[in-house]
N, C-alpha and C positions, 0 to 999 in steps of 0.2 A: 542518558535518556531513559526514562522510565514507558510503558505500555501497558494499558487497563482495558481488556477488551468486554464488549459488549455484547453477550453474545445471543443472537437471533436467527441461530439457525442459519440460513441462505442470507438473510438482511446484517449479518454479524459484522459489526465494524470497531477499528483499532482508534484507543487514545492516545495521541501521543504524548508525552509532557517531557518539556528539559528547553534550555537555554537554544536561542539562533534559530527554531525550528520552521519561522517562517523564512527565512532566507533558504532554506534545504531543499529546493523545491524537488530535486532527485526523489526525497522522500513521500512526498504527500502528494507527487503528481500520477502515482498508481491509482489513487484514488478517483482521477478520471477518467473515464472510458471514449466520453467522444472529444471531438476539436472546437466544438461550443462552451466557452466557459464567460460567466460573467460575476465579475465581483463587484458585490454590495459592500461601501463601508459609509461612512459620516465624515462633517466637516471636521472632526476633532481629531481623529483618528487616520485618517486616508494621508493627511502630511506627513504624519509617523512615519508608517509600516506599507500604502500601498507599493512605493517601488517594488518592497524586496517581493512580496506576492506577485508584481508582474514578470518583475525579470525569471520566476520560475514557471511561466509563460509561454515563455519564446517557443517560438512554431504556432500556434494555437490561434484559432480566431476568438479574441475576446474585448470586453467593453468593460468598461464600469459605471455602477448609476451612485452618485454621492449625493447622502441625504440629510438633514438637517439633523441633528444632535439633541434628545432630550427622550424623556418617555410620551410626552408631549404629542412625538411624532411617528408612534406605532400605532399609525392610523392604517385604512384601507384607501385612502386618497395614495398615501406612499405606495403601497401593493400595486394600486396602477401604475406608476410610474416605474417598476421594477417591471411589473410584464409589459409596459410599452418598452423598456428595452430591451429585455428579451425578443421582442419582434422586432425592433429595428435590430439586432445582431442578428435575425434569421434563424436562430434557436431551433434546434430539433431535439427529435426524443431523447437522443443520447445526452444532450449537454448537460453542465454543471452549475450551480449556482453557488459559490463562495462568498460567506456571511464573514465580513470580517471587520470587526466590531464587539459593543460590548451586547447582552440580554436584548436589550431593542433591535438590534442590526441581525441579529441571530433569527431571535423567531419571526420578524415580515418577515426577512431572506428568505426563512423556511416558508415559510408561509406560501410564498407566493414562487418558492418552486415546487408545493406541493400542487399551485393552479395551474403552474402552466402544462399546457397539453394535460390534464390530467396527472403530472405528476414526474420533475424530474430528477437528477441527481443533484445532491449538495453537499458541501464541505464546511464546516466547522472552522473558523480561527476566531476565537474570544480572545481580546485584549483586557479584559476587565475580573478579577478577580471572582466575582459574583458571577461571570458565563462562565466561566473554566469550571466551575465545581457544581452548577447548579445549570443555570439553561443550556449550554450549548449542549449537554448528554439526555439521550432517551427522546428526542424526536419531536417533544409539544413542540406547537408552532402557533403563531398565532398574531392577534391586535386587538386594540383597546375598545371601545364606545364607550360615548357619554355616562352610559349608564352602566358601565364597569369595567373590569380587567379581563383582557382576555378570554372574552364570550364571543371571539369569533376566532378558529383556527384548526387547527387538523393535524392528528399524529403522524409524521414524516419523520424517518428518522435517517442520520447524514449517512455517506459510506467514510466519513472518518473526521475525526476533531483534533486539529493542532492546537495544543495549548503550548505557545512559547513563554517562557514566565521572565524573559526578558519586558518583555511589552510592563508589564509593571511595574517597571523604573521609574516609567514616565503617566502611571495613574497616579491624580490627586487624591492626598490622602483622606477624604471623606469617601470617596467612591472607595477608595481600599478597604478602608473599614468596614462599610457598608457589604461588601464579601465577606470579610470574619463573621457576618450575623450568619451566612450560609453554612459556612463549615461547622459553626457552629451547634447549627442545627441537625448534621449527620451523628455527632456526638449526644444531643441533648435525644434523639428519636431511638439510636439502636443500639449506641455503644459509649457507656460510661467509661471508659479504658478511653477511649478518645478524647471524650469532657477534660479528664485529668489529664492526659498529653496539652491538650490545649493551656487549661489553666497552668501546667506548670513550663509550657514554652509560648507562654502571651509576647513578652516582651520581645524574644528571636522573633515570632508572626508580625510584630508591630514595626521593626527595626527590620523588614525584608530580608531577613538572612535566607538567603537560598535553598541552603539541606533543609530547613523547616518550613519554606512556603513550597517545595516539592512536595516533603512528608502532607504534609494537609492535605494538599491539590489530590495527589493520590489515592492518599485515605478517603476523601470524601467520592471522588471521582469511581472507589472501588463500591464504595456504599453502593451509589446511584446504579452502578453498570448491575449489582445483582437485584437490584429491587425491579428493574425495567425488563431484567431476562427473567425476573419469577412473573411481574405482570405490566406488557407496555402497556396496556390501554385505558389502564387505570379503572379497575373493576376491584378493585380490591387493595392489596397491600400498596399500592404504589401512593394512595391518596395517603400515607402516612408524612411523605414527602412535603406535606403541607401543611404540616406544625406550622402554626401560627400565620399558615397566609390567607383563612380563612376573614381572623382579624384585619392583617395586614393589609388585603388588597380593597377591603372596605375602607381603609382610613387613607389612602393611595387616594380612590375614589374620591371621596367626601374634600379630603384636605385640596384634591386637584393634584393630577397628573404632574410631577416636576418639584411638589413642592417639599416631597419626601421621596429619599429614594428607595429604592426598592426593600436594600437591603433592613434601612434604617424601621421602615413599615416594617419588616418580618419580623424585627427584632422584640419591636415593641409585640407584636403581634404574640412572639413566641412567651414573652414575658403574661402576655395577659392570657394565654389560656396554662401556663405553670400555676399560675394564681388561680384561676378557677379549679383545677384540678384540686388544688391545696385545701379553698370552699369549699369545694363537694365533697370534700375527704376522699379522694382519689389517691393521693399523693404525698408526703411528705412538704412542711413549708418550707423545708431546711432546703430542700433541690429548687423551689420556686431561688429563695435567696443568694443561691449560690449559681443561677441561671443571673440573677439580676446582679451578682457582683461583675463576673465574666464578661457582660454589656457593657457594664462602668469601665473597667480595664480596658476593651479594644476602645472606648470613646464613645459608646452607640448611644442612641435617648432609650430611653426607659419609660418613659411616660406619653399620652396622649400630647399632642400642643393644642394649647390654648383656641378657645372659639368651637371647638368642636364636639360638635352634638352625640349624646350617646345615643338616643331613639334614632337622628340619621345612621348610626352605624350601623343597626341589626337591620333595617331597612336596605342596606347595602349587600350586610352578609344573606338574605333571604336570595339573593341572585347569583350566590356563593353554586357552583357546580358541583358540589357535594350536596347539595339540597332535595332531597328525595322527597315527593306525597308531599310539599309543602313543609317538612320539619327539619330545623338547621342539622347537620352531621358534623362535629367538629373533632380536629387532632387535639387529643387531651394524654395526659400521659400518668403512669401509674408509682412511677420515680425515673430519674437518669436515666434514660437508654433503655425506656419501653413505654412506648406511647399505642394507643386504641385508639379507632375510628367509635365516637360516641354519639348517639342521636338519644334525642328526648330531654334535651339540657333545659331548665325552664330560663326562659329567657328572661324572666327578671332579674334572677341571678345574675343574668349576661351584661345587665345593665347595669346592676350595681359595680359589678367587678370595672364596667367603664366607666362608670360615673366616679369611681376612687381615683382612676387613674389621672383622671380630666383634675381632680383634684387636690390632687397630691403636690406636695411643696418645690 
């Protein structure tokens, strides 16, 4: 087993990663304090894995609330339903809330133990490739509205994350893929020594070999753990973390909730601001092209899909939370493993660089 701690001072919490980890419950039941525990998972997911998370349970007054399965339903209709169980379990300060699930099940979960009473404990178990290295670390929390991603939620951050890398036996391999665009992205923002690990162990990442979906999980999961203890609140370096989801969660948006998933949006996402970088002369094309080989290899799209508006898009990203004084701030990068928070990008530019994409072969 591997550990990548996170560290916050007094709030400082351990990651765990290695095989069987949710069955251990010896291990990860430190990380409760009171006899209130409730865990959140989905219809997909809870036939899997909830046994082994209950039976590391026993003594404990706990419930479970199971919720319907998509991005679809990282609504705040759901957060009620999670604090109405909470009050039917009698919930007090002390208790815990266990998110165990993939990015969706994660941030409500948080979310909405960041509402109750003001604010309780929670535990981390990502089964999905794309939580383990990306949402379940550093604390966002949150839910969707019509009119974007994730423009309601609040920094809470867990007292510890089991990543079992068992649970990815049994993810379908689109959602798997769909995670490689994350690790990806640890490589393409701080560290080209990673990029190159990647591209030259695609194949072991694609073919689940173990010692190499640890090595990543880790590697990225160490990224994330120093970028949150230099800034959680995201006032600075940590919005670097969002190569390409400025993109990506506009076209999330637009395309409709479910219809792309997270990872797939980031990718493209990451692909189209390498490309602007490239236009601006910011950058090297040769790193844009060797970012859009690396996509091709895991499987991921590369291009806009069809029907979709470029002028909806920047209409999307103006709601983008990096938007400061009304003007977009986008992650753009300077080559491989060193990207800037950039404002004053003209946005026709921004449209052209979408309107290639829209149509492209």
């Amino acid at each position: 087993m591997t550990v990548v701690d996170v560290a916050l001072g007094t709030r400082s919490y351990p990651i765990h990663i290695g095989p069987g980890l949710l069955g251990d419950g010896a291990r990860w039941r430190t990380a409760i304090p009171g006899r209130h525990v409730l865990v959140v998972s989905n219809t997909t997911v809870a036939p899997l894995y909830l046994a082994r998370v209950l039976a590391g349970l026993d003594g404990m007054v706990h419930a479970t609330e199971i919720l319907a399965d998509g991005e679809q339903h990282k609504t705040l209709d759901n957060v009620a339903r999670v604090l109405d169980a909470l009050a039917r379990l009698g919930a007090s300060r002390d208790a815990t809330v266990i998110a165990l699930g993939g990015g969706v099940i994660g941030d409500l979960a948080g979310f909405a133990a960041a509402c109750w009473m003001r604010g309780v404990h929670f535990v981390q178990m990502p089964t999905t490739l794309l939580a383990m290295v990306d949402s379940s670390v550093g604390g966002k929390t949150g839910v969707n509205l019509p009119a974007g991603k994730n423009l309601v939620g609040a920094f809470h951050q867990p007292r510890a994350v089991v990543i079992d890398t068992t649970t990815l036996d049994t993810l379908p391999p689109r959602e798997y893929r769909a995670g490689l665009a994350e690790v990806l992205k640890y490589g393409a923002i701080g560290d080209a020594g990673l990029f190159a690990w990647l591209e030259a162990h695609a194949d072991a990442l694609l073919a689940r070999e173990p010692d190499a979906l640890i090595h990543a999980i880790a590697a990225s999961c160490r990224h994330k753990a120093a970028v949150v203890a230099r800034d959680e609140r995201e006032d600075g370096e940590r919005a670097l973390l969002n190569f390409g989801h400025t993109f990506g969660h506009a076209l999330e948006t637009e395309a409709g909730y479910g219809t792309l998933l997270h990872g797939e949006a980031v990718g493209i996402g990451m692909l189209l601001a390498a490309q602007l970088s490239a236009r601006l002369g910011r950058a090297p094309d040769a790193d844009a092209q060797r970012l859009h080989a690396l996509l091709i290899r895991f499987g991921l799209p590369t291009r806009l899909p069809p029907g979709i508006d470029a002028a909806r898009l920047v209409e999307h990203m103006r709601l983008d939370k990096k938007v400061l004084d009304g003007h977009l701030r986008l992650i753009l990068w300077r080559a491989l493993g060193a990207a800037d928070i950039v404002s004053g990008v003209d946005e026709a530019v921004i449209r052209d660089i979408l309107e290639e994409s829209i149509a492209a072969p």
